[in-house]
FITIMAR-254515 format. One line per 4 residues: for each residue x, z, y negated of C-alpha. Coordinates in steps of 0.25 Angstrom, whole numbers, plus 5000, padded with zeros to 4 digits. Layout:
// FITIMAR-254515
X,Z,Y ~ ...
This chain:
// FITIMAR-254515
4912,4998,4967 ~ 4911,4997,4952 ~ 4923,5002,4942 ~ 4916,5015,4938
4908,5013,4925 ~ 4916,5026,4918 ~ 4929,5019,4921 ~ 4922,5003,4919
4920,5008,4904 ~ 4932,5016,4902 ~ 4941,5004,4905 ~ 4932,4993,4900
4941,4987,4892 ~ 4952,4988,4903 ~ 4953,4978,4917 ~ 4949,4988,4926
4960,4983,4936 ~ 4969,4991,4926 ~ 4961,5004,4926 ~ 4960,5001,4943
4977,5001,4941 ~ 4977,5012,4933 ~ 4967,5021,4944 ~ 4978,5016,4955
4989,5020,4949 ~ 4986,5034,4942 ~ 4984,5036,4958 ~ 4998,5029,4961
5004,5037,4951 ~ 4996,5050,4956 ~ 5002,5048,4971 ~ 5015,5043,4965
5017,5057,4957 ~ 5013,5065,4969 ~ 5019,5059,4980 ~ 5026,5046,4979
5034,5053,4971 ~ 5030,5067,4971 ~ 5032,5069,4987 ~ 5045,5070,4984
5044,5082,4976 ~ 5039,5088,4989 ~ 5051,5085,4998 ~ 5060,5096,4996
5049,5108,4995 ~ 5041,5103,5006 ~ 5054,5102,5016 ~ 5059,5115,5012
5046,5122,5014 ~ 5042,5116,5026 ~ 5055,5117,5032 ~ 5059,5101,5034
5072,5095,5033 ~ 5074,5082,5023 ~ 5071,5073,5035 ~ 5058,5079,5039
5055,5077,5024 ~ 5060,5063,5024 ~ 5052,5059,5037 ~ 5039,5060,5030
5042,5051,5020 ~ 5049,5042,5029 ~ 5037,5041,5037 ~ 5026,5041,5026
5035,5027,5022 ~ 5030,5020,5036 ~ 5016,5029,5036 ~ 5017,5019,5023
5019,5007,5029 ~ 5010,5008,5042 ~ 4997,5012,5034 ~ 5001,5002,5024
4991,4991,5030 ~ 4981,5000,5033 ~ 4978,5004,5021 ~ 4979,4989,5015
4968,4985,5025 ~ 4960,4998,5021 ~ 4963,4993,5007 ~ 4959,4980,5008
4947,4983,5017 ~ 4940,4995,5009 ~ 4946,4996,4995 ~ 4956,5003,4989
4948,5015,4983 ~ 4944,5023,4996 ~ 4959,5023,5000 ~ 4964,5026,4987
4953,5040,4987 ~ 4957,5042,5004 ~ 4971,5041,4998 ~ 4970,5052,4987
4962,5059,4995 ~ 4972,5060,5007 ~ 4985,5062,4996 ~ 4977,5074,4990
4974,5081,5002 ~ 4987,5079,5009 ~ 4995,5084,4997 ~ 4985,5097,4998
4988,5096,5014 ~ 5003,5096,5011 ~ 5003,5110,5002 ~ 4999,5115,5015
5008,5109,5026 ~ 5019,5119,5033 ~ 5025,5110,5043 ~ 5032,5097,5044
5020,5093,5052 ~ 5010,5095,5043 ~ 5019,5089,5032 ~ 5019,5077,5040
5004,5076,5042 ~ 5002,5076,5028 ~ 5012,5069,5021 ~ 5011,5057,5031
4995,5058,5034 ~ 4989,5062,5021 ~ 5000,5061,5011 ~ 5007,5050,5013
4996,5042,5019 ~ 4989,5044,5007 ~ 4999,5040,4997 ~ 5003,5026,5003
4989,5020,5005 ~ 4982,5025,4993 ~ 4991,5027,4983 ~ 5002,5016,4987
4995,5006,4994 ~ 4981,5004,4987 ~ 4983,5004,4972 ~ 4992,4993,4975
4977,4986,4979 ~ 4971,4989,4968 ~ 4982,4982,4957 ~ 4981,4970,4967
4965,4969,4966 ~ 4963,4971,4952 ~ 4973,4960,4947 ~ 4981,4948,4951
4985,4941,4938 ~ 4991,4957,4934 ~ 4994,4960,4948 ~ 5009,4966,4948
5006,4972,4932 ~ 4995,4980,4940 ~ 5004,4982,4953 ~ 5017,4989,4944
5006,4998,4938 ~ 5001,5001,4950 ~ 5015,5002,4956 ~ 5021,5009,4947
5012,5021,4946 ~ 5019,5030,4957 ~ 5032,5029,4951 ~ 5023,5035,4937
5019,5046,4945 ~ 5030,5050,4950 ~ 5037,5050,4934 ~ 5023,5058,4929
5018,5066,4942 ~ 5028,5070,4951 ~ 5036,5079,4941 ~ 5023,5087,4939
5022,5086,4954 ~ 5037,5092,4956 ~ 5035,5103,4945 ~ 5023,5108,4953
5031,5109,4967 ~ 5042,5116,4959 ~ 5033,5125,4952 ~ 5022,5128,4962
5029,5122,4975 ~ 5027,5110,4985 ~ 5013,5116,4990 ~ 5004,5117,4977
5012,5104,4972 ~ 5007,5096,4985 ~ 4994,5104,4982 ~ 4991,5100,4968
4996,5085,4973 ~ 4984,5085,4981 ~ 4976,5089,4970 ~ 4979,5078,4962
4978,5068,4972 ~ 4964,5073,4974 ~ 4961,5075,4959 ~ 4968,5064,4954
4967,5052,4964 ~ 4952,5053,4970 ~ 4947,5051,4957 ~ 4956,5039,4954
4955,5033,4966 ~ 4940,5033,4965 ~ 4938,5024,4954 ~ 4948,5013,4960
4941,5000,4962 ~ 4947,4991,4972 ~ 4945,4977,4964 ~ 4939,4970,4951
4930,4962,4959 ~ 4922,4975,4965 ~ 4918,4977,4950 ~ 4916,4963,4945
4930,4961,4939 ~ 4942,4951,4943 ~ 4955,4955,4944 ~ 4964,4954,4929
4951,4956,4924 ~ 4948,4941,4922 ~ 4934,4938,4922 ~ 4923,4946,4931
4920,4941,4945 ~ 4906,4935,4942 ~ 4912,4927,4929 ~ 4922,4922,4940
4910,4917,4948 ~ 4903,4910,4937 ~ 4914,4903,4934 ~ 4916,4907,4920
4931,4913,4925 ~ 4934,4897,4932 ~ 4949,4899,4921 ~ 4954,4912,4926
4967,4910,4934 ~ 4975,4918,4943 ~ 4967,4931,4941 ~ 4956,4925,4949
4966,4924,4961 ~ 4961,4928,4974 ~ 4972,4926,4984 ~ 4967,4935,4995
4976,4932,5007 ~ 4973,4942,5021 ~ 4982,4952,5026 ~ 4984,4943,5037
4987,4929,5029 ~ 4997,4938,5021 ~ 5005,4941,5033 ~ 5007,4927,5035
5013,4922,5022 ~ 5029,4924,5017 ~ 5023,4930,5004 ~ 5018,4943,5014
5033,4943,5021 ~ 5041,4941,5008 ~ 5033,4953,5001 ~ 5034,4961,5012
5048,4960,5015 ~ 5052,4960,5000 ~ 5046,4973,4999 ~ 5052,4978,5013
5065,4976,5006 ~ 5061,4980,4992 ~ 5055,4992,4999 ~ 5066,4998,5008
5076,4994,4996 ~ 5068,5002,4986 ~ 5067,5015,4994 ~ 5080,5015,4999
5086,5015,4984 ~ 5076,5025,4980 ~ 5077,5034,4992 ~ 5093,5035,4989
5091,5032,4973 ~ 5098,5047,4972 ~ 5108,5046,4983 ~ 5112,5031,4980
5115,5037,4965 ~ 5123,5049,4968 ~ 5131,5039,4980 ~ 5136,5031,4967
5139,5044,4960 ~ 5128,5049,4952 ~ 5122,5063,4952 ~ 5109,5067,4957
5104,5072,4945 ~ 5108,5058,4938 ~ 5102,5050,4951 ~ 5089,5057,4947
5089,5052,4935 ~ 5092,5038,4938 ~ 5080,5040,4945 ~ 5071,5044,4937
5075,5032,4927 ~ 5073,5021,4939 ~ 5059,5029,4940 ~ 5056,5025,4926
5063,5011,4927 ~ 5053,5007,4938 ~ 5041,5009,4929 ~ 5047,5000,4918
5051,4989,4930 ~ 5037,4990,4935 ~ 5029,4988,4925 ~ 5038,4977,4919
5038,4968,4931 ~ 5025,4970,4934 ~ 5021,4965,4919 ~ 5031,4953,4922
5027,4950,4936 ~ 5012,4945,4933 ~ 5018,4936,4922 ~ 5027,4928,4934
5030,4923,4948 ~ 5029,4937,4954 ~ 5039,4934,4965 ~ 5050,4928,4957
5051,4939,4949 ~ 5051,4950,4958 ~ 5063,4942,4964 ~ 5069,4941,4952
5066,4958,4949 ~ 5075,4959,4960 ~ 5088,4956,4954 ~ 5085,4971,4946
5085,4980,4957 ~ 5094,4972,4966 ~ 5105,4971,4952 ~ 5102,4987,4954
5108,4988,4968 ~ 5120,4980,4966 ~ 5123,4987,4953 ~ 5123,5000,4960
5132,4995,4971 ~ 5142,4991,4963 ~ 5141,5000,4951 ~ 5149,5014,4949
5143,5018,4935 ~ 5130,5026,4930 ~ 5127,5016,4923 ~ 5126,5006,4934
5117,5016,4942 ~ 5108,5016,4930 ~ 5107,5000,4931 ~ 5104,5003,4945
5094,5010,4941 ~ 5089,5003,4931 ~ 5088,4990,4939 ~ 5084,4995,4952
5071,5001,4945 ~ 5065,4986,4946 ~ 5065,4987,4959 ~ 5052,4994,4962
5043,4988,4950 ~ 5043,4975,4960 ~ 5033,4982,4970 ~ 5021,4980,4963
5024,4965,4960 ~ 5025,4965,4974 ~ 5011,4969,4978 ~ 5008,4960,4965
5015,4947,4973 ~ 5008,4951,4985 ~ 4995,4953,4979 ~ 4998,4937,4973
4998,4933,4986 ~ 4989,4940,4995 ~ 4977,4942,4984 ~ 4970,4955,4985
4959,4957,4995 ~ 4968,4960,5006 ~ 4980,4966,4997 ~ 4981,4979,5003
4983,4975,5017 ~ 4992,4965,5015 ~ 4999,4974,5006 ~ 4998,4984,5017
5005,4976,5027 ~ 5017,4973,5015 ~ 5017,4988,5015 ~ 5018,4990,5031
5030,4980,5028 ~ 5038,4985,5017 ~ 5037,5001,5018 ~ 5047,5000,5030
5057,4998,5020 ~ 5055,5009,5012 ~ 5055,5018,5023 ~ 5068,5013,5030
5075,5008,5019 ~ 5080,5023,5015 ~ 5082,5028,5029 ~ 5091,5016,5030
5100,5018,5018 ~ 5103,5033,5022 ~ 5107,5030,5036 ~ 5116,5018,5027
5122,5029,5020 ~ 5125,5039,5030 ~ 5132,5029,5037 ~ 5141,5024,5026
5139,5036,5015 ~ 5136,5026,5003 ~ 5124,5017,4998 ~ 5132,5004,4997
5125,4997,5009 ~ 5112,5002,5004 ~ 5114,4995,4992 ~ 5118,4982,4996
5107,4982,5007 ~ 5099,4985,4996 ~ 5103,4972,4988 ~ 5099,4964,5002
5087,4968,5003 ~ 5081,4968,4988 ~ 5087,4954,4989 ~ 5078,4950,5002
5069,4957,4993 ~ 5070,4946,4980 ~ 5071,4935,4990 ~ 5058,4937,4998
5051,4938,4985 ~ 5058,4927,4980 ~ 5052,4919,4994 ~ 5038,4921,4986
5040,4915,4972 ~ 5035,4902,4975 ~ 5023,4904,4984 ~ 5019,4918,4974
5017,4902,4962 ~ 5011,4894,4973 ~ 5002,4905,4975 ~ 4999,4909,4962
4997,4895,4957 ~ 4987,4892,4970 ~ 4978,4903,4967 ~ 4978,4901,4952
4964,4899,4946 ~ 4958,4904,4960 ~ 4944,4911,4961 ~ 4944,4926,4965
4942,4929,4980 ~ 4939,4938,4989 ~ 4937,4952,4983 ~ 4945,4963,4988
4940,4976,4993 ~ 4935,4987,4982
């Protein structure tokens, strides 16, 4: 399918890879506001009206982690195999109507049916998953500057969307806030979704916007480098290399470590003496932080050997952790906070790494199967550090467990700095391959 002629003219001075960005992450920041951070503007009104304990609460997001995870490589094969537009629309589709669903649930069942069958569902394949396709097929030479816009666009909407979101259950309650949720999913992300275009070859263009397909083919494009790139490795050849293994794992840590920190951010800070109100805050700052860190090493890491300098972006968070430990002062908590703020802006390098190796045509699975991989972390790695501190009434071990794993972190990266040059400088000057799905 063609770029729509209205929007074809509107951009024409403008890669249209950067409008495709733009479509995919006005939805991330859309799904971001209202759920991925906006659910939890939900928890307490939902629990109180419906009668739950914080556990019951809990579950649902516990298990709407490894719903993630399970469906993960699922959805990469329906990615890869029909595009990304009809999911991205079932996706919006499915968010809208569950949020309408949820104004109208009275039990834990039904809360259940939806948050974990619509809801959540919803959320993780069309709004995490496969924008994440669309920033991998429409660049390679840009790839992580596309990715940390891509990435960094729930954390946006949780800044812009979710206090409008809040001020609405306050003023009206938790039912007409889920209500006009549902609304703007349907409004607001349909439309969007509708006018994504899977990749530059389905309309006549390259990724980078380097010189149109059939320029390519008549050899007037023989110069162009590595945006011609197109290293499309199978689901199944990915699972065989160290890159897959060392991505995966890397991210399994990252992941749990992540969470963990952020799931007791507030605790952790009131454990080393600062109030609540102070705590929230801090965390309102480390929100802000991560934008700046996102976009800064996404603008370094297309310039560089991607995997040397996300080992290297390590020392920051890992610095954090330790200051934390050993400081007493507010002032330390604020370099904690400070430092530690890098830690999510290396994600969407990540993807960008993985993408380097495995090309794109078969990028959503094998991102998928990464996916099925790491998310355990994210949902174990919490549960793990409270039963740590009911059983020694402090966060120290936490910590220091913390430092561990962020190092395994640095130095399975590490593992892929030299194959990440060998395979850059094998596929410079290579001719385009296989086109991905629209």
């Amino acid at each position: 399918m063609s770029l729509p002629s209205n929007l074809r003219s509107r951009f024409s001075n403008i890669y249209a890879g950067w409008v495709m960005v733009g479509l995919v992450s006005a939805l991330r920041v859309l799904g971001g506001g209202l759920h991925g951070y906006g659910f939890t503007v939900f928890f307490l009104p939902v629990s109180q009206d419906l009668g739950l304990n914080r556990a019951q609460t809990s579950l649902a997001f516990s298990l709407a982690r490894a719903e993630g995870a399970i469906e993960a490589p699922v959805i990469g094969y329906v990615v890869d195999r029909f595009g990304p537009r009809p999911l991205m629309v079932t996706a919006a589709l499915l968010a809208g109507v569950g949020y309408i669903a949820l104004s109208w649930v009275n039990n834990y069942a039904a809360f259940l049916v939806v948050y974990l069958g619509l809801i959540s569902l919803a959320y993780s394949a069309g709004f995490i998953q496969t924008p994440m396709v669309i920033a991998n097929n429409w660049f390679i030479r840009k790839r992580a500057r596309a990715m940390t816009v891509v990435g960094s666009a729930v954390t946006i909407g949780g800044t812009l969307i979710t206090p409008a979101l809040a001020a609405t259950v306050t003023h009206f309650g938790w039912r007409w806030g889920a209500f006009f949720a549902g609304c703007a999913f349907l409004i607001v992300g349909i439309p969007l979704s509708l006018k994504v275009v899977g990749s530059p070859e389905t309309i006549g263009l390259q990724p980078d916007g380097d010189a149109p397909l059939d320029a390519v083919r008549s050899g007037a494009a023989a110069g162009q480098s590595s945006s011609m790139i197109g290293a499309d490795v199978s689901a199944r050849d990915a699972l065989k290399t160290l890159a897959f293994w060392a991505l995966a794992f890397s991210m399994l840590v990252r992941v749990g470590t992540q969470s963990t920190l952020m799931v007791h951010f507030i605790p952790i800070m009131v454990w080393k003496g600062m109030s609540q109100e102070r705590a929230a805050v801090l965390l309102s700052a480390f929100a802000l932080l991560n934008l700046l860190f996102h976009f800064l090493l996404g603008w370094i890491a297309d310039r560089v050997n991607k995997p040397r300098l996300l080992s290297l972006w390590m020392i920051f968070p890992l610095s954090a952790i330790v200051i934390l430990i050993v400081g007493e002062s507010s002032l330390s908590l604020w370099l904690f906070a400070i430092l530690y703020s890098a830690l999510d802006a290396a994600f969407p390098v990540t993807w960008a790494i993985s993408g380097d190796f495995f090309g794109r045509k078969h990028f959503a699975t094998i991102r998928g199967n990464m996916t099925f991989c790491y998310m355990w972390g994210s949902a174990l790695g919490p549960v793990i550090a409270g039963h740590v501190y009911d059983q020694t009434q402090g966060y120290e071990s936490v910590l220091w467990g913390s430092v561990v794993t962020l190092s395994l972190s640095m130095l399975l990266t590490a593992l892929l700095i030299k194959s990440w040059s060998a395979k850059i400088a094998a596929l410079d000057g290579a001719t385009v391959g296989a086109t991905p799905s629209n």
